[in-house]
C-alpha positions as CSV (number, residue, x, y, z in Angstrom):
1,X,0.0,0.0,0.0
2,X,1.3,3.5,-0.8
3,X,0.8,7.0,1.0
4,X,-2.7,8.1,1.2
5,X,-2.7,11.4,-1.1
6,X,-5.6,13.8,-2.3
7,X,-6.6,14.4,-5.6
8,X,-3.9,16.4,-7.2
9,X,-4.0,16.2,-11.0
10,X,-4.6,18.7,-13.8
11,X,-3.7,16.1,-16.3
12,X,-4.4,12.8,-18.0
13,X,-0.8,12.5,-18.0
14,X,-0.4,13.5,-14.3
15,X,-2.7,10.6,-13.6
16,X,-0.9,8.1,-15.6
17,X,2.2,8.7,-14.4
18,X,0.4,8.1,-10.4
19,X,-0.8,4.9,-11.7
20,X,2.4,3.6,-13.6
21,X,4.2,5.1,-10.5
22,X,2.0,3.1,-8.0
23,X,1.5,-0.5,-10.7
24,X,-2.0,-1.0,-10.3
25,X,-4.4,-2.2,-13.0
26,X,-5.8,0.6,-13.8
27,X,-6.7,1.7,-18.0
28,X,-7.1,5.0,-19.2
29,X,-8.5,5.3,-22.9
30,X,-8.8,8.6,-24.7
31,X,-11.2,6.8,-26.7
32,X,-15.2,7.3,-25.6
33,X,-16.8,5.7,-27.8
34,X,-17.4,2.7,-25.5
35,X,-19.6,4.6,-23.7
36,X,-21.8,5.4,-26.4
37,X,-23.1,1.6,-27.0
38,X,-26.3,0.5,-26.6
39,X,-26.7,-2.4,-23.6
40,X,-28.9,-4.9,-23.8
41,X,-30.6,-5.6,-20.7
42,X,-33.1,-8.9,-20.1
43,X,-36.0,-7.0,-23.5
44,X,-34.7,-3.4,-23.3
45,X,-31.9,-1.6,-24.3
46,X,-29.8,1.3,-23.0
47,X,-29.4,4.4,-24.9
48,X,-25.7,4.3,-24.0
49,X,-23.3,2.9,-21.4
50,X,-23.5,5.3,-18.5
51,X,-25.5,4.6,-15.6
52,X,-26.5,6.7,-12.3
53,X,-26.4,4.2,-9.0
54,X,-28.6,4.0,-6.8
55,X,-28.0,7.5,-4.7
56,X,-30.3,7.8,-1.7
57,X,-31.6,11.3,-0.4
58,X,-33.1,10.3,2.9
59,X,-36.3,12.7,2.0
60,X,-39.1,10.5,0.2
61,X,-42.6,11.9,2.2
62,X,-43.6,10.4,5.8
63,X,-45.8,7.8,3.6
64,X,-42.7,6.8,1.2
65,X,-43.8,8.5,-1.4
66,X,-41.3,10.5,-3.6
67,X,-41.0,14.1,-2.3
68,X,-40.0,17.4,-4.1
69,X,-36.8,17.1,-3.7
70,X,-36.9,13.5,-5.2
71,X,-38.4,14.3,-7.8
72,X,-35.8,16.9,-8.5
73,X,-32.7,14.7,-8.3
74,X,-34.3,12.2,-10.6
75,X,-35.4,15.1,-12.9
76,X,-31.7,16.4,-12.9
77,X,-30.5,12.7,-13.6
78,X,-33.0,11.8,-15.9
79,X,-32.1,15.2,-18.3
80,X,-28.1,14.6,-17.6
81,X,-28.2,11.8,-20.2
82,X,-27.3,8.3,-18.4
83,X,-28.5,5.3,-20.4
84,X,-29.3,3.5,-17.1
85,X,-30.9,4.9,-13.9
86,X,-31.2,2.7,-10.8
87,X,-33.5,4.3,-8.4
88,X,-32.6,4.7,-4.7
89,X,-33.0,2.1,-1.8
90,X,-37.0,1.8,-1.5
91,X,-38.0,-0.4,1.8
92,X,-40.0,-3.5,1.5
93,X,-41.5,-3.2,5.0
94,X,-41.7,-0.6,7.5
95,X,-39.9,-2.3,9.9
96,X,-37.0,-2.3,7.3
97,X,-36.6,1.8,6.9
98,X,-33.3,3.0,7.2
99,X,-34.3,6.3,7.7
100,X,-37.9,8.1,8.4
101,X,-38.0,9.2,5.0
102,X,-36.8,6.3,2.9
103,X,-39.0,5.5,0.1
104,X,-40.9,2.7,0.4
105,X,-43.8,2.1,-2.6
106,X,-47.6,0.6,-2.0
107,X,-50.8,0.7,-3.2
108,X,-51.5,4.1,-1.6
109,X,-48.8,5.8,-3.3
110,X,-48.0,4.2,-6.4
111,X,-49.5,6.8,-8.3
112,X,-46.6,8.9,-7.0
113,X,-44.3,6.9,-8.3
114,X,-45.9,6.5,-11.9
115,X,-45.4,10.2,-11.9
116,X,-41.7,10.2,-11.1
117,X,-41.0,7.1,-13.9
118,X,-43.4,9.3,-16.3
119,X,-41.0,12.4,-15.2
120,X,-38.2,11.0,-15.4
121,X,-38.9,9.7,-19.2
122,X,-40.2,12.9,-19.7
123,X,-36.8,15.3,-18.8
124,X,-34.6,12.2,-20.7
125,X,-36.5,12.9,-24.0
126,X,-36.4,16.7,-23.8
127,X,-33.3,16.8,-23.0
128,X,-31.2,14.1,-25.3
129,X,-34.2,13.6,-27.3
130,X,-37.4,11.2,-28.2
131,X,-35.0,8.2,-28.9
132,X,-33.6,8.5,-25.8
133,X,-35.6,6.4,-23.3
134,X,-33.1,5.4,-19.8
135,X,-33.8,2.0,-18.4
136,X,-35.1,2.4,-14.8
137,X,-34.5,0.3,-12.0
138,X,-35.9,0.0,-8.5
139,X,-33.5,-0.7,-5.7
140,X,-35.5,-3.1,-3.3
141,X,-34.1,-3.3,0.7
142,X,-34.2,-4.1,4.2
143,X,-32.1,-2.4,6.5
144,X,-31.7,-4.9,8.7
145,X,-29.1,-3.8,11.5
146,X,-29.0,-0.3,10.3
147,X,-32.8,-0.2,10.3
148,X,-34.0,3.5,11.6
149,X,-37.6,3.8,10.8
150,X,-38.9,6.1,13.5
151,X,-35.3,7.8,13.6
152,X,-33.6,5.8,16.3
153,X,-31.6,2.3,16.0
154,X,-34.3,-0.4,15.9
155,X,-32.3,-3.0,14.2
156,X,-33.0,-6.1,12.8
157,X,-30.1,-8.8,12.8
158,X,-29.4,-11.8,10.9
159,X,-26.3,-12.4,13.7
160,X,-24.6,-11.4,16.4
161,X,-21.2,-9.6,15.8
162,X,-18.9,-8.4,18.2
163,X,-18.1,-5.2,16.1
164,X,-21.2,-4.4,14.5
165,X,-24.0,-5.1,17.6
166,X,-22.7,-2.2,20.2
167,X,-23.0,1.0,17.4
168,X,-26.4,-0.2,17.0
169,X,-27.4,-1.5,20.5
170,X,-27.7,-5.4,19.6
171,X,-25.5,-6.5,21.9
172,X,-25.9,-9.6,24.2
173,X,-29.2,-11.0,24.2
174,X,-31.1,-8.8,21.5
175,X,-33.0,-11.2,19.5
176,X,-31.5,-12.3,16.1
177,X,-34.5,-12.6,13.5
178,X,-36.1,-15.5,13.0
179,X,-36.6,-18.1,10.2
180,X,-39.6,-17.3,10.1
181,X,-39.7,-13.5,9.4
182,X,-37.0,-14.3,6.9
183,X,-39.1,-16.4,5.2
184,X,-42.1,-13.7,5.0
185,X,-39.6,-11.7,3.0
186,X,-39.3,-13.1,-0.6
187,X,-43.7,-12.3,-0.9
188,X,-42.9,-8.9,0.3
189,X,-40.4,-7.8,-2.6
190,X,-42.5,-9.7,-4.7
191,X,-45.4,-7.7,-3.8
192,X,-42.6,-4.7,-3.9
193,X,-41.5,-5.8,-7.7
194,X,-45.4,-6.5,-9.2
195,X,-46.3,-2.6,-7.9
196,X,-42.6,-1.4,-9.5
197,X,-43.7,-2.7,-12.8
198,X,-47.0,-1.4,-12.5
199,X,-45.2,1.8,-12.0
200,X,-43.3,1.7,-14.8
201,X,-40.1,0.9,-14.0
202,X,-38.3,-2.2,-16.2
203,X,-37.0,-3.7,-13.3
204,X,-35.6,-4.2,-9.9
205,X,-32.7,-4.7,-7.9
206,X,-32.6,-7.0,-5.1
207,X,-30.3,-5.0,-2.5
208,X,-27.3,-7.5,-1.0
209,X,-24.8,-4.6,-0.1
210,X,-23.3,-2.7,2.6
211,X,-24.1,-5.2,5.4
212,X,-28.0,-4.0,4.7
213,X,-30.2,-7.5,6.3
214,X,-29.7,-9.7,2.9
215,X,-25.6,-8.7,2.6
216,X,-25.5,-9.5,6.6
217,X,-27.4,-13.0,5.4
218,X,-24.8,-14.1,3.3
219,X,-22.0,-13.6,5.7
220,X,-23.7,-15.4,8.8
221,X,-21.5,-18.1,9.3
222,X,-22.5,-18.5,12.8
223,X,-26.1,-18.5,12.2
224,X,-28.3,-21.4,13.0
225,X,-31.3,-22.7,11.1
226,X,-31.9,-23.3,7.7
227,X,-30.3,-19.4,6.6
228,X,-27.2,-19.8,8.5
229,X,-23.8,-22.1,8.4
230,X,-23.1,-23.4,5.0
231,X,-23.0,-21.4,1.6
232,X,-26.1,-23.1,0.5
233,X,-28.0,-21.9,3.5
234,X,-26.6,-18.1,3.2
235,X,-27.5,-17.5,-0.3
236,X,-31.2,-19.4,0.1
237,X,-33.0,-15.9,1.4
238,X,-31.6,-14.6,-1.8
239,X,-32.1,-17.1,-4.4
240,X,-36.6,-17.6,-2.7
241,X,-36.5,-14.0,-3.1
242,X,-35.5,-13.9,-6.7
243,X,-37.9,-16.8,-7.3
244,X,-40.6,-15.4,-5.9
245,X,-40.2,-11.9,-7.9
246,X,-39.7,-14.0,-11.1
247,X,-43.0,-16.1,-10.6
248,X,-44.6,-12.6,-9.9
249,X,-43.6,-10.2,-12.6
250,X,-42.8,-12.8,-15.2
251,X,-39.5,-12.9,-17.5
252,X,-39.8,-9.9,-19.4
253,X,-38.6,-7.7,-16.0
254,X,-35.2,-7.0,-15.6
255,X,-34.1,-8.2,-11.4
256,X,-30.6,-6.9,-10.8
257,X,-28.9,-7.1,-7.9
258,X,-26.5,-4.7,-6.5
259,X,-24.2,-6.9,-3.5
260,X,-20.9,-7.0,-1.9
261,X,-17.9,-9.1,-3.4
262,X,-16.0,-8.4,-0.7
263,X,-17.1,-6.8,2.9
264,X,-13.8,-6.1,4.4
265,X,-14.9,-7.1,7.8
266,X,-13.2,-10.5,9.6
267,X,-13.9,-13.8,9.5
268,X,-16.8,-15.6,10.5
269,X,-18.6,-12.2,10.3
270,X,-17.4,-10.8,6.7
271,X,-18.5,-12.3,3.4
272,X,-16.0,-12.4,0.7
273,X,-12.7,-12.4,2.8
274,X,-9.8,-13.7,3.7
275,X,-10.1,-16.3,7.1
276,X,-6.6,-14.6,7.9
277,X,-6.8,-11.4,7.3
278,X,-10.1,-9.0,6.7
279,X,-8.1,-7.1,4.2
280,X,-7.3,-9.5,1.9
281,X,-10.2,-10.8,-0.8
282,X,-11.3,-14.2,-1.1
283,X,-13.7,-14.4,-4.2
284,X,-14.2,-18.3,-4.1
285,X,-17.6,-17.9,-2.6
286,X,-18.4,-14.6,-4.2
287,X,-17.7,-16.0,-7.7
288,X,-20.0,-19.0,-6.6
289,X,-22.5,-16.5,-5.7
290,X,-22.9,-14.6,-9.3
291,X,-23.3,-18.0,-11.0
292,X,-26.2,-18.7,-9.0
293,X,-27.1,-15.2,-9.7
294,X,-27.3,-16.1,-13.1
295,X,-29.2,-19.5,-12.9
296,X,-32.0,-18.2,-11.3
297,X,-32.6,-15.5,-14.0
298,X,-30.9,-12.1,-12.9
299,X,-29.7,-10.8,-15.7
300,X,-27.7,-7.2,-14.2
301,X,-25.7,-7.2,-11.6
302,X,-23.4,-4.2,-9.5
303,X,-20.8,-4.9,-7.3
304,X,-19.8,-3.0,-4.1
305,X,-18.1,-4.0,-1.2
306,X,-17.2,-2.8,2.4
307,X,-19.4,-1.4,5.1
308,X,-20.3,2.7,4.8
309,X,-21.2,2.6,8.5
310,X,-18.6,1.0,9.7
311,X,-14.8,1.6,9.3
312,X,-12.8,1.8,6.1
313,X,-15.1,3.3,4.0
314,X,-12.8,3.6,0.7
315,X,-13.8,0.2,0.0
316,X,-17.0,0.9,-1.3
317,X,-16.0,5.1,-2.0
318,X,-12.4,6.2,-1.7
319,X,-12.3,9.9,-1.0
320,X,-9.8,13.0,-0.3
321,X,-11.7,14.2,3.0
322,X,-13.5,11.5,5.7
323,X,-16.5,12.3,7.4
324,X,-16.5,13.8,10.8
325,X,-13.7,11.8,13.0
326,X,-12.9,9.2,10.0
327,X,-9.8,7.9,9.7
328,X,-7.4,8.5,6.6
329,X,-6.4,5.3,4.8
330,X,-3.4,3.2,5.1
331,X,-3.5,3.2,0.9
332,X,-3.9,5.6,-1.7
333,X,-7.0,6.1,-3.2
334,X,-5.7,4.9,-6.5
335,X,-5.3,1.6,-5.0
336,X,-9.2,1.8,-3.8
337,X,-10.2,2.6,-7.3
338,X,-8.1,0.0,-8.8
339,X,-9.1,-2.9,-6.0
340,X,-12.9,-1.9,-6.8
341,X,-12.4,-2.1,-10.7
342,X,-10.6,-6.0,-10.0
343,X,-13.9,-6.9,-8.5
344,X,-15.7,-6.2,-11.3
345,X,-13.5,-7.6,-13.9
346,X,-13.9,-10.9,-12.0
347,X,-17.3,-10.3,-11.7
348,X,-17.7,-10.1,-15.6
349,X,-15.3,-12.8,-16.4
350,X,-17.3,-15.0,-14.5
351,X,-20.7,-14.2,-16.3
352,X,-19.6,-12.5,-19.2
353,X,-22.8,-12.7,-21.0
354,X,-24.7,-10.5,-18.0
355,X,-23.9,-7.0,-18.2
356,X,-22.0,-5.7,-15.3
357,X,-22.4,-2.0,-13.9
358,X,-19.0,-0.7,-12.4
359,X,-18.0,1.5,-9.4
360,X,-15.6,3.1,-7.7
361,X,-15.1,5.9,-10.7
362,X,-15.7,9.4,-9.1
363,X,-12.7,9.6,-7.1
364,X,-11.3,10.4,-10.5
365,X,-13.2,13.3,-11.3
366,X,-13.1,14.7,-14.6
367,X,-11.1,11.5,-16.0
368,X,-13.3,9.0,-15.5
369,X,-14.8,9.1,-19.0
370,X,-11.1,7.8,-19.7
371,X,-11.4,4.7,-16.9
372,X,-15.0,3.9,-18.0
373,X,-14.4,3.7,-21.5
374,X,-11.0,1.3,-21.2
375,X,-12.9,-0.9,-19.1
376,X,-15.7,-1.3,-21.0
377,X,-13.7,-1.7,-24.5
378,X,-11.8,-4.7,-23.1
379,X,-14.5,-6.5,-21.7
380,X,-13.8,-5.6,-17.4
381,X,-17.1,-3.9,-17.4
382,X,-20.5,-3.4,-19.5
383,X,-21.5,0.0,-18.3
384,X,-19.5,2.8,-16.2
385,X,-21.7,3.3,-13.2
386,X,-21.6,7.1,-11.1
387,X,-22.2,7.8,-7.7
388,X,-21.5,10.6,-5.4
389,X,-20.1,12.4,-9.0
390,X,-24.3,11.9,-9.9
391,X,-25.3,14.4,-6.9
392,X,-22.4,16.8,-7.7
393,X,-22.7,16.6,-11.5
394,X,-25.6,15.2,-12.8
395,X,-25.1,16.4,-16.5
396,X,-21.7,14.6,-16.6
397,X,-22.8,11.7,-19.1
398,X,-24.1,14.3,-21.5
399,X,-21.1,16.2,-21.5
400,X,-19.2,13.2,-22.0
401,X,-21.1,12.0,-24.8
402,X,-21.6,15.4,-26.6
403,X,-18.4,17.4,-25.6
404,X,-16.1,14.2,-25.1
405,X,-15.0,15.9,-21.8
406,X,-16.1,16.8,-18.0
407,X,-15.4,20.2,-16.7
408,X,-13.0,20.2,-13.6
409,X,-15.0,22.8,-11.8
410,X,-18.8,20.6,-11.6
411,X,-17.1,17.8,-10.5
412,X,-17.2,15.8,-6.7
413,X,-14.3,16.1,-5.1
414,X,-14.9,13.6,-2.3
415,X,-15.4,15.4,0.3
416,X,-17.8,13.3,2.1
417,X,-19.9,15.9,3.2
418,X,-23.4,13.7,1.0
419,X,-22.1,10.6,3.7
420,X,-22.3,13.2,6.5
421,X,-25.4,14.7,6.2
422,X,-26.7,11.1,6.2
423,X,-24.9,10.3,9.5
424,X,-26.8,13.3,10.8
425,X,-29.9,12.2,9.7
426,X,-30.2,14.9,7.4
427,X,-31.7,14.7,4.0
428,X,-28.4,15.1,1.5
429,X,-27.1,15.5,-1.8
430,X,-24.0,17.8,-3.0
431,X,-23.0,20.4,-0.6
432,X,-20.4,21.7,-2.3
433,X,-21.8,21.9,-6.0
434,X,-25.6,22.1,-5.3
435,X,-25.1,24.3,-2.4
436,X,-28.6,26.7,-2.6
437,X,-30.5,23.7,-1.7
438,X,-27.6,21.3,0.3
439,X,-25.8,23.9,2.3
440,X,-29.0,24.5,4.6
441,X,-29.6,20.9,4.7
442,X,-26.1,20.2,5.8
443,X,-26.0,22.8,8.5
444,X,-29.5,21.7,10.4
445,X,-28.7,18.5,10.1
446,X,-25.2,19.4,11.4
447,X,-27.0,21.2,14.2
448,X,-29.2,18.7,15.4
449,X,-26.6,16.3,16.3
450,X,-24.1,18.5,17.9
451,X,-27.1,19.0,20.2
452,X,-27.4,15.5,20.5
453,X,-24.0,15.0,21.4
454,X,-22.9,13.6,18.1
């Protein structure tokens, strides 16, 4: 691992040289056009290879459904020009909220979201015109452990772990869910999945990330029952949910899943690691993992990794500036990048014939046109995928496509401030770039938990 450094480059060739200089498999191509192809996905087809991940605000309405504000970020990605846009984490069950104003879709509001899929259709077409129509994906969760639905801890565990119970009050005897409520789940996102597609939306994404209730699953080795212990008994809660969606909507909906190939976190607790060392990846099971992905009909899949509320969080989003006491990284965010852009070249050797949606890219700012596109043309990745650079610089795939360049002074510049608004309990997006409506935001929520002694 190298020294941890900020951002620093004004060049392509400046970056090169930190890449060469640090000799980590990492591609730059001045050559875009890979981002311009058309994706097939399950019936439908991408306008182009770009897609916006799944980026929660934390301010849907009190009923789940979408509010003003997210029906402004979706406008602002929807007329930026992505081929692909996955839709934020929407809860299957109360119970499962992460946050008070996560959204969560039923029959009482499903008109609301008919309106933000006919929106966000709507701004695409006016914007890059009629023939461009963005595939739209529902993200699908439970919280599990980090589940906040009345805005305080009320977590839901698949197993005890001695470094993830205390930060959210599970410790000693707090119950660990049962069989039973695990298996009422696959019904619920079914039920979740038939009112998406009623909605409008060509698909969903069954959530197994970030140590969210279906990633903690996967990992609980020390589970008993029928969901716990061996790898056929982790991945069951994900493969009955997958059925059940597919015997609901039919084969003509895309389900996707976005889930960790590596959690960073030790043995028996972490999923995808080493049995010696929590920093070091073991993909065996992982790899296992997407090909049963891909028998039982998911046809596009996202990698992450790591654990946002936990420590290390340059696994899943390396950055220049931590949020409030984080620690700095004993690597340099080039090695991040490059570490998150292995996954997913494993990922999409494995199933090569499933396209595969990338992260790890803003950290690199206005060059990541130049990553994306030298994945994609030798076969690591089908689509780029854009985070935290979507809040900061939502037009970025247009300018890409149509200019062939990003300007230095819309991007993110990782300054975690998005993450902390949402350890404040705020509602969040760019502070920095979209600062009329974010500043404010930042600063109550800021408020409100200095008073509360965080």
């Amino acid at each position: 691992m190298a020294k941890f450094e900020k951002f620093a480059y004004k060049s392509l060739e400046d970056l090169e040289s930190k890449i060469k200089e640090l000799g980590v498999n990492l591609k730059l191509n001045k050559d875009l056009s890979p981002l311009s192809r058309g994706v097939k996905i399950g019936n439908t087809k991408t306008p182009n290879a770009i897609a916006i991940l799944p980026m929660e605000g934390c301010d849907s309405n009190s009923d789940g459904s979408p509010s003003d504000l997210v029906f402004r970020r979706y406008k602002r990605f929807a007329s930026g020009g992505a081929g692909l846009l996955w839709f934020e984490a929407c809860a299957v069950v109360p119970e499962g909220k992460a946050n008070p104003l996560q959204l969560s879709i039923n029959q009482e509001n499903i008109k609301s979201f008919k309106e933000l899929v006919d929106m966000s259709n709507s701004e695409a077409k006016k914007a890059c015109g009629e023939n461009h129509v963005p595939v739209k994906i529902l993200q699908l969760t439970h919280s599990g452990r980090y589940s906040k639905p009345n805005g305080k801890a009320e977590p839901i565990i698949a197993q005890h772990d001695p470094l993830l119970d205390p930060p959210v009050g599970a410790a000693g005897d707090y119950p660990v869910a049962t069989d039973e409520y695990l298996d009422s789940l696959p019904e619920k996102y079914a039920k979740a999945a038939a009112l998406a597609r009623e909605a409008g939306f060509d698909g969903v994404d069954i959530k197994s990330c970030h140590r969210y209730l279906f990633s903690e699953v996967l990992s609980a080795f020390t589970r008993e029952g029928k969901y716990g212990g061996s790898f056929e008994n982790r991945t069951r809660l994900m493969l009955s949910t997958i059925e059940a969606v597919k015997k609901t909507v039919g084969n003509d909906f895309i389900i996707a899943s976005r889930f960790n190939v590596f959690d960073s976190h030790p043995y028996p607790y972490g999923f995808g690691v080493d049995k010696d060392d929590c920093w070091k990846s073991d993909l065996t099971e992982p790899l296992k993992f997407v090909e049963l992905l891909k028998k039982a009909g998911v046809n596009l899949l996202s990698n992450s990794a790591g654990n946002p509320y936990f420590r290390f969080p340059q696994v899943t989003r390396p950055f220049d500036t931590p949020t409030l006491n984080g620690e700095i990284p004993d690597e340099h965010p080039i090695e991040s990048v490059a570490r998150l852009f292995e996954f997913t070249r494993r990922i999409q050797h494995t199933v090569p014939d499933i396209p595969v949606i990338g992260n790890g890219y803003s950290w690199l700012r206005q060059f990541i046109g130049y990553a994306g596109a030298a994945n994609i043309a030798d076969g690591s990745v089908t689509m780029m995928g854009i985070g935290r650079e979507a809040f900061a610089y939502p037009d970025a795939p247009k300018d890409l496509l149509e200019k062939g360049q990003m300007d230095p002074k819309k991007v993110c510049i990782a300054c975690s401030k998005c993450t902390q608004i949402m350890r404040d309990g705020g509602r969040t997006g760019c502070v920095i770039r979209d600062t009329e409506v974010y500043v404010p935001l930042y600063n109550e929520a800021r408020e409100k938990a200095t008073a509360a002694g965080k």
